[in-house]
C-alpha positions in Angstrom: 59.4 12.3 -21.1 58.1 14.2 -24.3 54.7 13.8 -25.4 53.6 13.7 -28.8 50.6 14.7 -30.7 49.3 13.0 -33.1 47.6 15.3 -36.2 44.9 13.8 -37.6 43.5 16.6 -39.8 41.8 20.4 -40.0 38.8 20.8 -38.0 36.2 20.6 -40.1 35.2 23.8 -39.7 38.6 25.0 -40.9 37.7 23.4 -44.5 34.6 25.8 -45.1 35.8 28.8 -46.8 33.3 31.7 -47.3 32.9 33.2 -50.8 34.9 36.3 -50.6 32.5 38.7 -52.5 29.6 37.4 -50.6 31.4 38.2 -47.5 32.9 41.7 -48.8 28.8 42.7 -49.5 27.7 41.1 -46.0 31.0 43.3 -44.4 30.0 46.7 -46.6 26.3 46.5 -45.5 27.3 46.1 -42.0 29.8 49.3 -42.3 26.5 51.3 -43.9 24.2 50.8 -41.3 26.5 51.0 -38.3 29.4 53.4 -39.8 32.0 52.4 -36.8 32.5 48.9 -36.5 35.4 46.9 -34.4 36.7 44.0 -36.5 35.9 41.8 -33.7 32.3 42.6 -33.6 32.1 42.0 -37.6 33.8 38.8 -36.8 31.9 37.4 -34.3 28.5 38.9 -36.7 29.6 37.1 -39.9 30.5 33.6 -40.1 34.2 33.6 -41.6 37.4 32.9 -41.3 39.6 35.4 -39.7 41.9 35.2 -42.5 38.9 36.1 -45.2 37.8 38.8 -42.9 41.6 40.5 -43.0 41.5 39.8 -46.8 37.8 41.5 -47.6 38.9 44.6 -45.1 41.9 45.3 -47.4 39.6 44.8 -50.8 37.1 47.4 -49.1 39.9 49.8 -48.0 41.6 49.7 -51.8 38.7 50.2 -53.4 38.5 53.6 -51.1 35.0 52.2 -49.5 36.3 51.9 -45.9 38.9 53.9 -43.7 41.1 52.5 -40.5 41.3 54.6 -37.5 
């Protein structure tokens, strides 16, 4: 027997969306203060999608304000 799931919608949470250059100023300040930080430490920090998180990191590390190691 196959069961089926019945999608009823995004969890709600999943329909906030953070503004991105709020969150790129929150992520910068963090990198200041602390200068090494895992992404999953500024993740659990900062209320955000994973998604916007990935997004903000690459607009940091273009603009030549954050390196990758």
């Amino acid at each position: 027997m196959v069961e089926e799931w019945v999608v009823l919608g995004p969890h709600e949470y999943l329909l906030e969306k953070t503004d991105l250059e709020e969150l790129e100023r929150k992520v910068y300040e963090m990198l200041k203060s602390e200068k090494r930080v895992s992404t999953s430490k500024i993740w659990r920090s900062i209320p955000c999608h994973l998604w916007e998180l990935d997004v903000v990191l690459k607009r940091l590390k273009d603009k030549g304000l954050v390196t990758e190691e």
